[in-house]
Residue, then its C-alpha position, 0 to 999 in steps of 0.5 A: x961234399x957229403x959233410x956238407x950236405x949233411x950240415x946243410x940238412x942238419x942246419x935245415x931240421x934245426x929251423x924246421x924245429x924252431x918254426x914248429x915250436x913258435x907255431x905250437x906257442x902262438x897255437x897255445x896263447x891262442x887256446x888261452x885267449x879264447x878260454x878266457x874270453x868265455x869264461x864266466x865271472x865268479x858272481x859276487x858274495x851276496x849281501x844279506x841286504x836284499x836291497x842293497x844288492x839290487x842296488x849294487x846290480x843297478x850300478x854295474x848293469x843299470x836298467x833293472x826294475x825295482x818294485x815299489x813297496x806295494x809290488x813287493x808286498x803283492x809278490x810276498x804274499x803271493x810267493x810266501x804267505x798265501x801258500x802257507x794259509x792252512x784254510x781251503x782256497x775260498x778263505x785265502x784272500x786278505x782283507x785289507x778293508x772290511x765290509x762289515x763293521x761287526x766282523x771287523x770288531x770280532x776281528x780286533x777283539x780277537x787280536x787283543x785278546x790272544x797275546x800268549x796267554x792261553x786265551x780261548x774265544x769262542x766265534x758262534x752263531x749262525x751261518x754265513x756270518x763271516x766266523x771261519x773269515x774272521x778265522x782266516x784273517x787272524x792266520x793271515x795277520x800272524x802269517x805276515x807278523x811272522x814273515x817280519x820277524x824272519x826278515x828283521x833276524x835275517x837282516x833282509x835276507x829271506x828265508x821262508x823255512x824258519x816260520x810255520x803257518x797258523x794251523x787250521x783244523x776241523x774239530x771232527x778231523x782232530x778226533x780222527x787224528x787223535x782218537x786212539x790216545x782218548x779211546x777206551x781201546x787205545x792202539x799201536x801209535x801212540x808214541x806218535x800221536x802223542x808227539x803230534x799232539x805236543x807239536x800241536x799244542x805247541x802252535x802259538x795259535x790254532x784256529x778249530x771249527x765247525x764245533x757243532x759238527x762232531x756227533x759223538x759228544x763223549x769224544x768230543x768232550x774228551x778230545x776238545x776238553x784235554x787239547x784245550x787243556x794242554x794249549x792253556x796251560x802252555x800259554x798258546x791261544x786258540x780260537x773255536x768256531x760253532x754254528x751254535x747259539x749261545x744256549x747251545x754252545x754252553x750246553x755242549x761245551x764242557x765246564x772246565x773249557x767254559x771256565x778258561x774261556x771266561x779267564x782269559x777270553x770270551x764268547x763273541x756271538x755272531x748276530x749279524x745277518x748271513x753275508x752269504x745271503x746278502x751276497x746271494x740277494x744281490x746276485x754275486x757270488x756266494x760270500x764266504 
């Protein structure tokens, strides 16, 4: 009887086992199921084609926007170029269609002139007429030259870190800067400034205003003189801007800059009426 009781119970522990084994197994199945029904899809390799690939999302998702060739070009700008216009908030807008036929030709004149050669125009003339505008335009214009290009070497893939934007710089913020390379006492900074200046120099165009407003016409011509200089012979155009007349700007100016100017560039006079006034006149807002 003891024997038998003993298997029974033997017997028994046996399928208590079995049952808890099957019920661990569907319990794991279970687990392994539900995992991989959150798990989250290892996102395709991108292609460098922008718009290929928004079409490819099209076709597994369906119903996505896509922007027209306006709409993209309005969120570049937004996004890429603007951001990079070295010029106080007023100037950063672009001119797509100029109001002032004058402007428009210094404009054209402008691009034409500056082509790597080391040119040097000089914008003058009173105040209001447009110049730092003008200024502002042709560092927008080289802002999208410059995008494009990134685009055609990335084959669509956008990559905002391979351009830098057309530097903007006060002719009075440029002797702050670099004084201590042309001043008679020197000083402890010198292997820095020294490569800022180069990466300056470097810049394929570089706009400097406000000529007129330097005080200190000694470092002004030595400042002025050597950066301008450098920039000609390293072939990088540069666009200067004065509220000076014609007269003046010949007096202040140093020979040997005249002389690169009338080599490769040229000296545009302003003589249109203030647009500031004009604006004013009409009780809008106070043009640029």
């Amino acid at each position: 009887m003891t024997k038998q009781l003993t298997k029974a119970a033997l017997e028994a522990m046996s399928q208590a086992i079995l049952v808890e084994r099957a019920e661990l197994a569907a319990r794991s199945r279970a687990r392994e199921a539900a995992a991989a029904a959150l798990a989250v899809p290892e996102a395709p390799a991108m292609p460098l084609n922008a718009t290929a690939f928004v079409a490819e999302l099209q076709e597994k998702f369906g119903g996505i926007p896509v922007m027209n060739a306006e709409q993209e070009r309005a969120h570049t700008w937004r996004t890429q170029i603007a951001p990079r216009i070295c010029f106080p908030p007023r100037y950063v807008a672009e001119i797509r269609e100029w109001q002032c036929p004058q402007q428009q030709r210094a404009f054209e004149h402008c691009v034409a002139a500056f082509r790597g050669v080391g040119a040097i125009v000089a914008l003058i003339g009173v105040r209001g007429t447009g110049k730092t505008t003008i200024g502002a335009q042709l560092a927008i214009r080289r802002a999208w030259e410059d995008w494009q290009s990134v685009l055609d070497k990335a084959e669509g893939l956008r990559s905002a870190t391979t351009w830098r934007a057309t530097p903007y710089r006060k002719l009075t913020t440029l002797i702050a800067r670099f004084k201590l390379l042309y001043s008679d006492f020197g000083g402890i900074d010198t292997e820095a400034l020294e490569e800022s200046r180069t990466m300056w120099v470097s810049e394929s165009l570089a706009i400097i205003d406000e000529l007129h407003e330097c005080d200190e016409q000694r470092l002004k011509g030595r400042v002025l003189t050597d950066l301008l200089d450098r920039r000609y012979a390293a072939k990088t155009d540069t666009l200067i801007i004065s509220n000076q007349t014609a007269e003046d700007f010949e007096k202040t100016t140093d020979d040997s800059v005249m002389s690169r100017i009338t080599e490769h560039g040229c000296i545009l006079e302003c003589t249109w009426p203030s647009w500031r006034e004009r604006i004013a006149a009409n009780g809008a807002e106070v043009a640029r």
